[in-house]
N, C-alpha and C positions, 0 to 999 in steps of 0.2 A: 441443723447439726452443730452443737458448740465445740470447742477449739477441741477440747479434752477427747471424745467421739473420734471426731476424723482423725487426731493424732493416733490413737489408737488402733484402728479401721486402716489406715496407712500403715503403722508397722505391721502389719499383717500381708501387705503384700510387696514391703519391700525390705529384706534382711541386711541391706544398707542403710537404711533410715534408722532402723532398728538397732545396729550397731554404734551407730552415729549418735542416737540418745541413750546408749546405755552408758555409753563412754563417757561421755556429756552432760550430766541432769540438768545442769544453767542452762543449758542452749533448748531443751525441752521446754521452761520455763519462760524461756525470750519468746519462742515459739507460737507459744498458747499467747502473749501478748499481742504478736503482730499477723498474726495467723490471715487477720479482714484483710488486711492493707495486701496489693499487688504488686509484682515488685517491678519497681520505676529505679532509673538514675540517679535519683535521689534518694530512695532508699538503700541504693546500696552506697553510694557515698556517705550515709550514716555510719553503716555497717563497719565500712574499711575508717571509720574515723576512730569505733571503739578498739582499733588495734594499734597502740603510738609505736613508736619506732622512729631510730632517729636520723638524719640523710648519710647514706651512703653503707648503711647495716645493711650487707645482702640477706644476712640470716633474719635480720627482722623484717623486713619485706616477706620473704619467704612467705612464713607464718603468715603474716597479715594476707595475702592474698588467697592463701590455702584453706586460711579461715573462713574468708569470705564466700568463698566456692562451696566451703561446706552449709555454710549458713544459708546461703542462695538455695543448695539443692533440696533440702532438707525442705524448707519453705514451699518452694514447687513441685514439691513429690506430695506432699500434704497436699498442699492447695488443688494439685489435679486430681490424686484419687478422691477426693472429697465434692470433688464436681464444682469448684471456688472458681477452677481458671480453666480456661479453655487453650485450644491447640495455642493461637495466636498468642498468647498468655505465657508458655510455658516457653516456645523458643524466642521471642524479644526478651526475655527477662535470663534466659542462655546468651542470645544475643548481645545485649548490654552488659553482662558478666564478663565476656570476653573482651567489649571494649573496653571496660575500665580496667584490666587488668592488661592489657596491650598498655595500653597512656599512660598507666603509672608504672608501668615497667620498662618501657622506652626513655620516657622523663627519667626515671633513675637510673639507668645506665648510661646515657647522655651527660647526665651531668657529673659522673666518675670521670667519664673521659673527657670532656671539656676539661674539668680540674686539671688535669696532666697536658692535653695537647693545644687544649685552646678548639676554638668556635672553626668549624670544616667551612670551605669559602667557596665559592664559584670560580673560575679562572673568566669567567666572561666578565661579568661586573665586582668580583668583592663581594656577592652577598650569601648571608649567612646559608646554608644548605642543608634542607630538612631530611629528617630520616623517615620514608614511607613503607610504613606499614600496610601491603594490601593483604586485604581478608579474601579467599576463596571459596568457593562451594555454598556452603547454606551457611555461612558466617557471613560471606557477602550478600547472600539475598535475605538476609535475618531471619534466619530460618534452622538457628542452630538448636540441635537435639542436647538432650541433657547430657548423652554419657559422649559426645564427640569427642574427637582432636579437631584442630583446626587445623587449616591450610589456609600458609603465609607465601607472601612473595615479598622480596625486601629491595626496594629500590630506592636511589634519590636523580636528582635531579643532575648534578654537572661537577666532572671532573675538577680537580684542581686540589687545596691541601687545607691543614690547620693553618690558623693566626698564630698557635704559642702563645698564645696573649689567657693567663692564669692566673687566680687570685693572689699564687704565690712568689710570680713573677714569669719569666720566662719558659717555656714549657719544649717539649720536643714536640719537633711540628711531625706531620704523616699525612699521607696520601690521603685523600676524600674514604677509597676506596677502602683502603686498610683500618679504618676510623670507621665505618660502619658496616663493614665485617665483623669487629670487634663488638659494636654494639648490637648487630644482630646474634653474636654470640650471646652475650649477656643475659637479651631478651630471652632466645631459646634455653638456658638454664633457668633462669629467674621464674618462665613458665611452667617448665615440663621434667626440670628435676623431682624424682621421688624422695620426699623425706618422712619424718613421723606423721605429719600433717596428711601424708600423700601429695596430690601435684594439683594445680590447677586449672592447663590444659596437655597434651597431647601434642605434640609440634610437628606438622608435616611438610617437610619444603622441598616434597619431588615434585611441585608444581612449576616450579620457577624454569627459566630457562635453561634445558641441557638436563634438567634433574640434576638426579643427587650427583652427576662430574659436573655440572656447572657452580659458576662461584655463588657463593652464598648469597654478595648482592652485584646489584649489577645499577651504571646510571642510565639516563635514558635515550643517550645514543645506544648504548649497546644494547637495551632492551627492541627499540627500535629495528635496529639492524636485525636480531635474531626473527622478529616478526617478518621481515621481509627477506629473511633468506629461509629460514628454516623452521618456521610456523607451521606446525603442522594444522589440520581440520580439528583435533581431536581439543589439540591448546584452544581454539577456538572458541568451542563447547564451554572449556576450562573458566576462560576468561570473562564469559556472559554475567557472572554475578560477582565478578572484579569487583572492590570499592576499597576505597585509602580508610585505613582506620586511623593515620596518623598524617602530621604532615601540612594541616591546612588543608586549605581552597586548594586543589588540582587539576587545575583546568588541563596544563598541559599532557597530565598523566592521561586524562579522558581524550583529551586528541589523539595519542597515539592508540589508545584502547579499541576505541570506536571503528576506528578504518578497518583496524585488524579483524575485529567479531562481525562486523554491520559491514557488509559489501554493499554498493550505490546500486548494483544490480538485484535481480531476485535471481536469488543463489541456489535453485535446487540439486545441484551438485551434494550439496548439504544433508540431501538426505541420504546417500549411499553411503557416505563419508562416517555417518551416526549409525547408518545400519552395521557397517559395520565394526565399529566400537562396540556395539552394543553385539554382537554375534560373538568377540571376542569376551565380552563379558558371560556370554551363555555356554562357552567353552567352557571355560573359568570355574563357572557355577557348576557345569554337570558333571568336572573333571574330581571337584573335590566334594561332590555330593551335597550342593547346597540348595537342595529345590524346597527346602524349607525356609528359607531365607527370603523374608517379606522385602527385603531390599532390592537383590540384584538375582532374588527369582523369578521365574514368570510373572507376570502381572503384577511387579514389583514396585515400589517407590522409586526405582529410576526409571521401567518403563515412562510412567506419568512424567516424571521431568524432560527425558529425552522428547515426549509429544511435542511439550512446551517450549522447549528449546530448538528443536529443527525449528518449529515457525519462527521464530528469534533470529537464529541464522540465514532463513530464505529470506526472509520479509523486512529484517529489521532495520537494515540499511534506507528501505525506500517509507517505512510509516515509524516513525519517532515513537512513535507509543506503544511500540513492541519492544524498545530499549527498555525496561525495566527489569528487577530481578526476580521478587518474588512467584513460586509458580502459579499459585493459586490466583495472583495476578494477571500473570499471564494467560489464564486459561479462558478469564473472564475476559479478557481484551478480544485473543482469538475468536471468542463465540460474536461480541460485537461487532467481528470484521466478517464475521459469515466462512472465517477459514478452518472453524469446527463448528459442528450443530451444535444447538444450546442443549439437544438431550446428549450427547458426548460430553461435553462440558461439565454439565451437570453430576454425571455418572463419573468423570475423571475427577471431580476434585470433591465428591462424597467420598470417594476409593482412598484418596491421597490424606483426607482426614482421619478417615475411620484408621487407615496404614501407622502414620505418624503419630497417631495416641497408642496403638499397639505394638510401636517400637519404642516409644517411652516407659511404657511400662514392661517391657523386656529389659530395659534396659536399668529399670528403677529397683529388680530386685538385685542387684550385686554392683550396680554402677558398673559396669562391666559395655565395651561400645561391642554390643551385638543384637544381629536383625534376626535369630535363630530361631522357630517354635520351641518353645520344650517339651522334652523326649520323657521325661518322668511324670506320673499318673497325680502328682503331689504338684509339682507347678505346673502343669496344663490345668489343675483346678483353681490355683493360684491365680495365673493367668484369666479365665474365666470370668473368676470373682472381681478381679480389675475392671474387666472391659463392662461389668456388668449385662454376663449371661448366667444362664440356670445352670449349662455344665460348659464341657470342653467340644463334644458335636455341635452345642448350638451356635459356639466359637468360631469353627471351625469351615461352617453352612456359610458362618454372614463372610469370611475372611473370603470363603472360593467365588462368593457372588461377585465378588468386590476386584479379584484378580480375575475372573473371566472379562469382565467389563473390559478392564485395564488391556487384557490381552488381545483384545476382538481389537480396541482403538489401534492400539498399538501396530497390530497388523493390515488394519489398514491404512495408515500413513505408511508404515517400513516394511509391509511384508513383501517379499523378491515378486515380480509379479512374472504371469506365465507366458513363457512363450511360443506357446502350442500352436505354431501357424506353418507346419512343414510344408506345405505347398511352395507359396509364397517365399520362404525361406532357401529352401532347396532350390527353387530358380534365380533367385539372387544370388547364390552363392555361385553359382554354373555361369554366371556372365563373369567375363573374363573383362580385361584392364585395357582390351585393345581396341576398343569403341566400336566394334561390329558385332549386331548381334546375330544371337543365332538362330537356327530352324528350330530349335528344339524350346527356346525360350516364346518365341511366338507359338508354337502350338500350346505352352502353358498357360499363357496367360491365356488364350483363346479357351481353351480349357474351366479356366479360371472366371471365363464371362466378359471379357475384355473386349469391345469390339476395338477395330481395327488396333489389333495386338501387333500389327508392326511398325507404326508410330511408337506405343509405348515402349518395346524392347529398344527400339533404337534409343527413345530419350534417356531409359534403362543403361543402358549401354554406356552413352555421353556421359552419363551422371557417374558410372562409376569409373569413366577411362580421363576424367577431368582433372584437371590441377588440383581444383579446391578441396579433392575427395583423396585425392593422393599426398598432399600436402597436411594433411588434417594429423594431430598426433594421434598416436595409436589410441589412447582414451577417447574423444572422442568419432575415431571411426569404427571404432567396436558398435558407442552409440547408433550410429548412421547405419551400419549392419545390422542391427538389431531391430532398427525401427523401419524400415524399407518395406522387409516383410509385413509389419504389422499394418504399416500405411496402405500397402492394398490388399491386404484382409479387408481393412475400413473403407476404404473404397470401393470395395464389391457390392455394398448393401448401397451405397447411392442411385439415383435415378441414370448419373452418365456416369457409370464406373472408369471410361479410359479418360475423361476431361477428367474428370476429380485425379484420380492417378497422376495426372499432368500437371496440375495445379500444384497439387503436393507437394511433387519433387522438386517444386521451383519453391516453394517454400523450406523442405529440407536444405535444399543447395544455399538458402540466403542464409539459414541459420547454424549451417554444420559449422562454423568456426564460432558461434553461441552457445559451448558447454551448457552454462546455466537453460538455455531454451530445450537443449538435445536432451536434457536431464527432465526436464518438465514433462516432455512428451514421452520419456522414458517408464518414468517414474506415476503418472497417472493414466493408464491407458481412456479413461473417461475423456480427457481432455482430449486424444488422438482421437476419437471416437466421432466429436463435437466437430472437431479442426476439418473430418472429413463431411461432416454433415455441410457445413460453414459455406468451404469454399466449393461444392458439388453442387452448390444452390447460387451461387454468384461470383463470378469471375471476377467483378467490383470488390469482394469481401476478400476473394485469395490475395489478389495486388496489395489492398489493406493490411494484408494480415502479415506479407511479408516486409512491407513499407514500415510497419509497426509491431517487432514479433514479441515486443512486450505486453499484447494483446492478450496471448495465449495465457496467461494469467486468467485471466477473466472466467476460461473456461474451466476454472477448476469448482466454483461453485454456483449449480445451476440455477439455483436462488437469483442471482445478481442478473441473470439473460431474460427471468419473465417478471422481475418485480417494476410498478409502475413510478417511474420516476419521478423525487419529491426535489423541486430544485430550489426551492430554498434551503433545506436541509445541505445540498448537496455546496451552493453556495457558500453557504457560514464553514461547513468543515473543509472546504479550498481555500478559503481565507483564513482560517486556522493554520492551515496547515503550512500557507505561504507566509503568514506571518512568524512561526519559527524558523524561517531561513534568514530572518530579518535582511542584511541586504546583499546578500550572492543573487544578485540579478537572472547569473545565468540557471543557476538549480531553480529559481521562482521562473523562469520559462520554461525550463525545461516539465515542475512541473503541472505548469497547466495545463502545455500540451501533452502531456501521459494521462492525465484528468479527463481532459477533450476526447482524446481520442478513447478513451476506457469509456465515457458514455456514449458517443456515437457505435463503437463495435456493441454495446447493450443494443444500444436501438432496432442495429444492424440486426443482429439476434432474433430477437421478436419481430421485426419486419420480414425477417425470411421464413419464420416458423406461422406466418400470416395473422399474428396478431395484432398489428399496426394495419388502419386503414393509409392509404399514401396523406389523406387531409392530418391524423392524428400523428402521424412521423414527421408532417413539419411540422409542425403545432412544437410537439419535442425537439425538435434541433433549431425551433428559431427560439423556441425559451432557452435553449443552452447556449446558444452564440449572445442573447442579451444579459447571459450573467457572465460572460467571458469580456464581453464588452467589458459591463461595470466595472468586471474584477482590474481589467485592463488601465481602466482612463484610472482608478485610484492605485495601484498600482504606480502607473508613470507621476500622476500629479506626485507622488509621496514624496520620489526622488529627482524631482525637479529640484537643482540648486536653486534658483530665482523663484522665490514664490512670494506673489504681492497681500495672496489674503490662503486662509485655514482652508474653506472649501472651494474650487473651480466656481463659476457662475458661467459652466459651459455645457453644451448638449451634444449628445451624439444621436442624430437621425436618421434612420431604415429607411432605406428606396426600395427599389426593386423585391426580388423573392426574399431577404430576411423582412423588407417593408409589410410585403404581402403576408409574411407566415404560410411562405411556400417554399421554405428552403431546401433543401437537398444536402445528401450527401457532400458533395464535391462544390455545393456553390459558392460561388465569391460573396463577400459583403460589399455592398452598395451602399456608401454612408455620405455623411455630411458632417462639419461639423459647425455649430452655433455659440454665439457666448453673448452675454447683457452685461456689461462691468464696463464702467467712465474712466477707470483708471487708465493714465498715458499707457502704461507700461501692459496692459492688458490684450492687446493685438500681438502684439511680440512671443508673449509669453505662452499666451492659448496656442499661438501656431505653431510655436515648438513642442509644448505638451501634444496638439492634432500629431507632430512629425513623429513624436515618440509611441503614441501608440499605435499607429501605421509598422510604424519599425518592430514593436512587439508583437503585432500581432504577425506579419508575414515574415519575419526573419527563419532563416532554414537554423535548427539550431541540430544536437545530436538527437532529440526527442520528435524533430520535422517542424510541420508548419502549424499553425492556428487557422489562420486565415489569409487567399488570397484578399487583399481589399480593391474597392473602384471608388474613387472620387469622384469622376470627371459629371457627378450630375451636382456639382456646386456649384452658386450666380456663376457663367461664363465659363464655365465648362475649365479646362485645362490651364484655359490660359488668366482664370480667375485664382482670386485668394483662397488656400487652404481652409483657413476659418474665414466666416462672416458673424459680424456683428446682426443682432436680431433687427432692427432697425434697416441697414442695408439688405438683411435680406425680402422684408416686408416691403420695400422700396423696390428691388430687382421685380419680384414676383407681378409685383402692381403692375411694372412699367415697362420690362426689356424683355422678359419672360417668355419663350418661344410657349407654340401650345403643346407641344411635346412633351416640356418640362410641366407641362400644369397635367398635361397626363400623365405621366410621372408622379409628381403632386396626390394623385388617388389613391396611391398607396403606400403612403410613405408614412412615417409615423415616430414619434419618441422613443428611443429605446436606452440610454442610459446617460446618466450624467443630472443636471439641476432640473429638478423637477418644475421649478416654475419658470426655466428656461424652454422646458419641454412644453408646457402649456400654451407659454406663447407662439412658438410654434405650429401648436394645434390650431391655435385660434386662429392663424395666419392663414392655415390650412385651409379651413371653414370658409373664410375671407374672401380667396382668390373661389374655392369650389361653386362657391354661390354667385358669382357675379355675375354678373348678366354679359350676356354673349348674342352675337349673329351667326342660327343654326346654321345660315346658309356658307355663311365662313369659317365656322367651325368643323361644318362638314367633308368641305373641301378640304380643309388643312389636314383633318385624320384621314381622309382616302390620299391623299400627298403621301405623309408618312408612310400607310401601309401600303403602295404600291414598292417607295424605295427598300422598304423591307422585303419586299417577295423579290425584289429586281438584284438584290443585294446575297439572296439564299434561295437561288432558281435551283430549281428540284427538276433533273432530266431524266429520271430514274421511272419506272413502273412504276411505283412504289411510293404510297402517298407519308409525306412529311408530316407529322402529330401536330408539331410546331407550327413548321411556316407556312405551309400548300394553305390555300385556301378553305375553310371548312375547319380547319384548324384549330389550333389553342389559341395563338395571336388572335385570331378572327374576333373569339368572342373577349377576348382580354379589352381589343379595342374600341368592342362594340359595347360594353362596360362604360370603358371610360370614359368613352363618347355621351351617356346617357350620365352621367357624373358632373358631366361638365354643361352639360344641356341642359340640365331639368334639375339640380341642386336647390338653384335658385327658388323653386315652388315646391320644391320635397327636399328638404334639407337632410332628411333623413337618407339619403344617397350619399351623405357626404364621409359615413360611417365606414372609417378600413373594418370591412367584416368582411372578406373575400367574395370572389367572382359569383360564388353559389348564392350567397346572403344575398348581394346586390341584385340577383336575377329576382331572385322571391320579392323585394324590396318595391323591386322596377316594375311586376305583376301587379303587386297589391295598390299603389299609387295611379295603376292603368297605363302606362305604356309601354307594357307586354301584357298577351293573354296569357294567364295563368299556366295552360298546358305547355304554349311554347318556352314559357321562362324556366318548366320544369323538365320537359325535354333538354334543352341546352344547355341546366345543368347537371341533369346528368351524362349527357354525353361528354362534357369536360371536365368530370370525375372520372368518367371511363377512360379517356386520352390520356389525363393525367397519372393511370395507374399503368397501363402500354406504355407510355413515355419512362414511368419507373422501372418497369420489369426488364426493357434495354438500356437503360443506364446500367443496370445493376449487373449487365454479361457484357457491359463495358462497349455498348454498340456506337459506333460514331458518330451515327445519324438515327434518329427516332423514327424510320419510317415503318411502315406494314404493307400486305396488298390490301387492295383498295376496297375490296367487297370484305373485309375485314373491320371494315368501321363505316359502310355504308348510313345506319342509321344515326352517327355519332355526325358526320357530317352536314347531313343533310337538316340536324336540329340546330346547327351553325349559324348553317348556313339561312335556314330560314328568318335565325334572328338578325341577320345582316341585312338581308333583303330586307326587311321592316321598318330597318333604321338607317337604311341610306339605298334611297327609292331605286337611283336607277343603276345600279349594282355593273350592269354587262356595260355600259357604256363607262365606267368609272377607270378601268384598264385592271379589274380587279375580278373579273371573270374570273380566271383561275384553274384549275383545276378537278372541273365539276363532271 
C-alpha cells in the first residue's frame, strides 16, 4: 500500500486525522514523505527542530509542542490503520512524545526561574537540586495510548533555597519548595493549556500525595513520610509503573519507591486490597452505565493489568524480576515463574492486544480519551472496518471472546471465594473465649467424623480462649474465623482427620499474627486444601511447615510439587539471583535458606504423594546440599577481605549420609575440609574461609537454618586442625588413621570446591581402600567398633531397633565396609561410593557373596531404610517396629554377617536374634 492509499484509507476512519489535513495540506505532504520511517527520538527531535522559537517565548513553545503532537498523531494514526506499526509501535512513540515534551518543558520553565531566583540548593551539601518529574500509569510503563492525559507526580530531592546568583546579578532567593511549585506550574500550563493549536497532554496530579489538597510538589522526606504513615494499598497499585521522566540518575527516588510497592514478604493481603478497588470501580461502572467500556468494564483493559499487578504486589518484593512495568511483560514473566499458566497468559495478553488496538481506534476517530463502543449503525461500521472485520457482529463475537477470557482469569485470582461450610462454621462460632469446651461442640465434631472429638474441642477451645487469638487485630482474626472452619472441612477428607485437625491449629496459631500467610490460605482455598493433605501425611512436614510458613507458597502451583528437579538450572538462577543482592550478606542467607527449604518441601511433596523411592529422595537432597555447599564456599571466598589468589585451591569432602547419598530430611553435614597451595599465608586463610562457611551454613538467621554441620571426622578428630593440607592428610591416613576412620573413608567423597583438589582426594581414597591389611585384625577392630556401638544404644524395649539392634542397618553398613576394606585390594572395584546395594551386587559378582544372599540383604536394607523413613517423617524418636514386622529383613542381615565374621555368638554381638 503506498503513502497516498493508507493516508486516504486512514481518513476514513478517523474525522480527526481528517480534520487535521484538511486544515493543513503541508503536513499531508510531509506525511506521504515520512510515512516508512517509525517514529523514534530522533525523529521527533527533528520534528520539534522544524518549529524555532526563541528562549523564554512561552507562546512559542506552546505552538512548537502542539505542533509536534499533532504531527506525531497524524503519523501514528496512519501508520496503524495501515498495518505499518504495531500496538508496541504506537504507545512508545505516545511514550516518547510525552518525554520530550516533559524535558523541553521542564528545561524551559527552569530556566525563567533560574533567571530571577538563582539555581535551588540542598541545605545538606550546597548542591544543585533537580526537578523530578515522575510519569504514572502507562506513561510510566510506556504504555501510553494515543488520545491519554498523563499522570504526574512532582518531586525533588532536599529542602533548602535559591543561590540569587543571576545572569543579571542578584536575584530574590525562595524556598526550594515555592521554586518548584512554581515550576510545576509552568510545566502544567505549558502542557495542558488549550489554545488554537489545541494542547499537547492532559495533566493529572490527583496521583500525588493527598490528591488534589496535597501540595503540588513535595521533597523526599515528605514523600517518604506520607508512604509510611498514610499510603494507602490502592497508591501502591499507583506507584508499580512510577519512573523519573526528569531529573537524572534516581537512585534514591527508587529506594524509597521500592520498599513502599515491593514488601520483602509475599504479600497476599494484596489481593483483597485490589479486589476491592477493583469492585469500587465496578460500582462506578454499573452506576453510570458503562458496561460498554473495553476499559473498566468486564473483562476490561484493567481487569488484565490488575491480574498483572496483584502478582507484582505479592511477589515483587521477594523475585526482582517481577519489578518491571510493562504488563505484557509481566505476564510473560508470571507464566515463567508457574504463577499463571502459559494458556492464561497467552489468552491474557492476546485479549490486552486485540483491547489496546480497539481503544485506539476509538479513540483515533475524534482524539477524544474514550474506552466507549459506539452506539451509531455509522461508527460500529466505522469501527469494524478499523479492526478489520466484515461487519459490527463479527466485531463484537471476537470483543466478547476476548472479555470472557479476561473475566474467567480474573475471577479466579480475585473472585470472593465461598464460604459454604456451616457445619464446621456454626461450631466455631459456639465456642466461647473461656477455654472450656463444650457437650455440644464434641458431639459436632464427632458428628463431623472426628475421632476423639474431645482432644480436638478442647484444643478448639485453647485456641480460641488464647492470647495470640485475642490479641490478634480485628483484620486478621475475622481471617482466623473464617479459616478454622474451612481447616476441618479439609481435614475431614484426610486419612486421621482429628491429627490433621491438630496439626493445623498449631500451624494457624504460628501463623495468625502473618497477615500475608492468613491471606494466602484465605485467598486460595487449593492451597488449604494441600496444607491439609501435607501435614495429615507427616507430622515431620506440619513442624516444617510451620518452622517455615513461607512454604505455603509453594502450594499455590501444583506444577512445582511433581516436577523433577533440574539442579543445575536450579543452581545458576540462585546464583543469579544472590548475585543482585551484591553484598547484603544477610538477605544472600536469608535467601538461600527460603531456596533450600522451597526445594526440600518439593521433595517433601512428591515423597508423601509416594512418588520418591526413599534411595531416589536422597539422591535429591544430597544433590541440593552439594550445590548449596558450592554456592556456599564461593559465596564466603568472594568476601573474604585477605585473599591470596582469584580461585581457593581448597575442597570440601562428604562423610557420612551426604558422603553416602543417603541424606535425609533433618540430617547434618559431615564434612571435611582440604586445600593444595605453598603459599605461607594459605593455612590461615583456608581456615578462616572452612570457619566462614561453617558459620553460613548453620547460623539461625530469620529465614532458619541450612545446615546443622559435623567436623569432628577431620585428621584427630576435635582436637585437630579445621583444614588439612592434601599432603598432611595422605600422611595421617597412611600413618595414625584409626580403622574406623578408614571405615569412614568408604564413603566419603568430593563434593564441592577445586576439582583437582577433589581428585587428589579420590586418589588418596583409592590408596588407603586398597591397602593391604590383616583380616584377622581387621576383623577384630570392626566387631570392637560395633559392639561399643550396640553397648552405647542398648535397645530394652520389645521392639526391635532398624538402626542399631542387631540384624539391623548398622549390621550390613559394617559388613559393607568391612568387605571394602578387606578385599579392595583384589577387586578395586569395591572401592566405588555407589552405595550399600551397589556394593552387595559388587561383593556377589567378585564371589564373596552368593548372589541370592547379596540380594536378599539388599533388599532387606532398602526395606529398613524406607520403615526407618516412614517414622522419621511422624517425627518418631526411635526407629523401632515389632519384631515379627521385619523377621525376613533381619534374618538376610544377619546371614551376611554370619558369613563375614565366622564366629558371630562368641563376638559379644549376638544381639538381638
Amino acid at each position: 500500500m503506498d503513502a497516498r492509499t493508507a493516508i486516504a484509507q486512514a481518513r476514513r476512519h478517523s474525522r480527526y486525522l481528517d480534520r487535521q489535513l484538511a486544515a493543513r495540506p503541508a503536513l499531508e505532504e510531509a506525511l506521504a514523505v515520512t510515512l516508512h520511517v517509525p517514529v523514534g527520538a530522533a525523529v521527533l527531535d527533528g520534528w520539534l527542530a522544524e518549529s524555532p522559537r526563541e528562549p523564554g517565548d512561552d507562546a512559542g513553545l506552546k505552538v512548537a509542542l502542539r505542533q509536534l503532537r499533532i504531527r506525531t498523531m497524524v503519523h501514528l494514526v496512519v501508520r496503524d490503520l495501515a498495518g505499518l506499526a504495531d500496538l508496541d509501535e504506537v504507545t512508545e512513540g505516545m511514550t516518547l512524545l510525552a518525554e520530550q515534551a516533559v524535558r523541553v518543558a521542564v528545561d524551559h520553565a527552569r530556566a525563567g526561574l533560574v533567571a530571577r531566583h538563582g539555581e535551588p540548593r540542598g541545605e545538606t551539601d550546597g548542591s544543585v537540586q533537580p526537578f523530578i518529574c515522575i510519569g504514572m500509569g502507562k506513561l510510566g510503563g510506556r504504555e501510553l495510548n494515543v488520545s491519554s492525559d498523563v499522570d504526574f507526580i512532582f518531586v525533588y530531592p532536599e529542602s533548602g533555597e535559591t543561590d540569587g546568583e543571576t545572569p543579571s546579578g542578584p536575584g530574590k532567593r525562595i524556598d526550594n519548595f515555592d521554586f518548584f511549585s512554581r515550576l510545576g506550574r509552568k510545566v502544567i500550563e505549558l502542557l495542558a493549556e488549550v489554545t488554537g493549536d489545541g494542547f499537547v497532554f492532559r495533566v493529572d496530579m490527583r496521583l500525588r500525595p493527598n490528591g488534589d489538597s496535597g501540595p503540588l510538589v513535595c521533597s523526599f522526606d515528605m514523600l517518604e513520610n506520607y508512604f509510611v504513615t498514610q499510603g494507602r494499598e490502592w497508591e501502591r497499585y499507583a506507584w508499580i509503573k512510577a519512573r523519573a521522566l526528569t531529573g537524572g540518575a534516581n537512585d534514591d527516588l527508587e529506594a524509597l519507591r521500592k520498599p513502599f510497592v515491593f514488601r520483602k514478604y509475599l504479600d497476599f493481603g494484596a489481593i483483597n486490597a485490589m479486589r476491592d478497588l477493583h469492585a469500587q470501580i465496578r460500582r462506578e461502572v454499573a452506576r453510570r452505565d458503562m458496561a460498554d467500556n473495553i476499559k473498566l468494564g468486564p473483562g476490561g483493559i484493567r481487569e488484565i493489568e490488575f491480574i498483572a499487578q496483584v502478582f507484582q504486589l505479592i511477589r515483587g518484593g521477594r523475585e526482582s524480576a517481577l519489578q518491571i512495568r510493562p504488563t505484557l511483560k509481566v505476564l510473560e514473566r508470571l507464566a515463567l515463574r508457574g504463577a499463571l499458566g502459559e494458556d492464561a497468559v497467552e489468552q491474557l495478553q492476546s485479549a490486552y492486544v486485540f483491547l489496546r488496538r480497539l481503544e485506539h481506534r476509538l479513540q483515533y476517530v475524534e482524539d477524544a480519551q474514550t474506552h466507549k463502543l459506539p452506539a451509531t449503525a455509522e461508527d460500529q461500521a466505522l469501527m469494524a472496518s478499523a479492526m478489520d472485520f466484515a461487519d459490527w457482529p463479527a466485531l463484537l463475537a471476537e470483543l466478547d471472546r476476548h472479555r470472557a477470557h479476561v473475566s474467567r482469569h480474573f475471577d479466579a485470582v480475585f473472585g470472593a471465594q465461598d464460604d459454604s461450610v456451616p457445619a464446621p462454621r456454626a461450631l466455631w462460632q459456639d465456642i466461647g473465649q473461656t477455654g472450656d469446651p463444650c457437650d455440644d461442640c464434641r458431639s459436632a465434631l464427632d458428628g463431623l467424623g472426628f475421632a476423639d472429638a474431645g482432644q480436638l474441642a478442647g484444643r478448639l477451645a485453647a485456641f480460641k480462649a488464647g492470647s495470640r487469638y485475642r490479641q490478634l487485630p480485628d483484620s486478621s482474626r475475622s481471617r482466623v474465623d473464617a479459616l478454622v472452619p474451612k481447616l476441618l472441612e479439609a481435614c475431614r477428607d484426610t486419612p486421621q482427620p482429628t491429627a490433621t485437625a491438630l496439626r493445623g491449629l498449631d500451624l494457624l496459631e504460628a501463623i495468625s499474627r502473618r497477615a500475608a500467610y492468613l491471606a494466602l490460605l484465605a485467598e486460595f482455598p487449593q492451597a488449604l486444601d494441600m496444607v491439609a493433605r501435607v501435614i495429615g501425611a507427616s507430622s515431620w512436614a506440619a513442624s516444617y511447615l510451620v518452622r517455615h510458613p513461607i512454604l505455603l507458597d509453594e502450594l499455590l502451583d501444583a506444577r512445582l510439587l511433581v516436577a523433577e528437579p533440574d539442579w543445575p538450572a536450579f543452581e545458576a538462577a540462585l546464583r543469579a539471583q544472590l548475585d543482585e543482592l551484591d553484598d547484603d550478606t544477610e538477605r544472600q542467607m536469608d535467601t538461600m535458606r527460603d531456596a533450600h527449604h522451597a526445594q526440600v518441601f518439593r521433595l517433601l511433596a512428591r515423597d508423601l504423594a509416594g512418588e520418591l523411592t526413599v534411595e531416589r529422595l536422597s539422591d535429591h537432597l544430597s544433590a541440593l546440599a552439594d550445590a548449596m555447599l558450592r554456592i556456599t564456599l564461593d559465596m564466603c571466598w568472594r568476601k573474604l577481605t585477605r585473599r591470596h589468589c582469584d580461585a581457593p585451591r581448597f575442597a570440601v569432602i562428604a562423610y557420612g549420609k551426604l558422603g553416602g547419598k543417603e541424606l535425609g530430611y533433618a540430617s547434618d553435614l559431615d564434612v571435611i575440609f582440604l586445600f593444595d597451595d605453598t603459599h605461607e599465608a594459605a593455612p590461615e586463610i583456608y581456615a578462616r574461609l572452612a570457619q566462614r562457611m561453617l558459620t553460613w551454613l548453620s547460623s539461625h538467621t530469620s529465614a532458619g537454618i541450612l545446615f546443622e554441620t559435623d567436623t569432628r571426622l577431620r585428621p584427630n578428630g576435635e582436637s585437630g586442625l579445621l583444614v588439612s593440607s592434601v599432603d598432611a592428610f595422605r600422611d595421617y591416613q597412611r600413618k595414625s588413621a584409626w580403622v574406623w576412620e578408614h571405615q569412614a573413608l568408604t564413603r566419603a567423597r568430593f563434593c564441592a570446591g577445586d576439582a583437582a583438589v577433589g581428585q587428589q582426594f579420590e586418589e588418596i581414597r583409592r590408596e588407603v581402600l586398597t591397602q593391604a591389611r590383616d583380616l584377622g585384625d581387621l576383623r577384630r577392630e570392626v566387631l570392637d567398633m560395633r559392639r561399643k556401638m550396640m553397648e552405647g544404644h542398648a535397645n530394652k524395649s520389645e521392639l526391635f531397633d532398624i538402626k542399631h539392634d542387631a540384624g539391623g542397618l548398622i549390621d550390613l553398613e559394617f559388613a559393607v565396609q568391612y568387605m571394602v576394606l578387606a578385599h579392595s585390594g583384589a577387586h578395586p572395584e569395591l572401592t566405588g561410593n555407589l552405595g550399600n546395594i551397589a556394593l552387595l551386587r559388587i561383593a556377589s559378582e567378585v564371589g564373596l557373596l552368593p548372589a541370592l544372599e547379596a540380594v536378599a540383604a539388599g533388599n532387606a536394607y532398602r526395606r529398613l531404610r524406607h520403615l526407618q523413613h516412614g517414622l522419621r517423617l511422624n517425627d518418631a524418636t526411635k526407629a523401632r517396629v515389632p519384631m515379627d514386622e521385619v523377621t525376613i529383613e533381619r534374618a538376610a542381615i544377619r546371614a551376611v554377617w554370619s558369613r563375614l565374621f565366622d564366629d558371630a555368638s562368641n563376638s559379644g554381638h549376638a544381639g538381638r536374634l
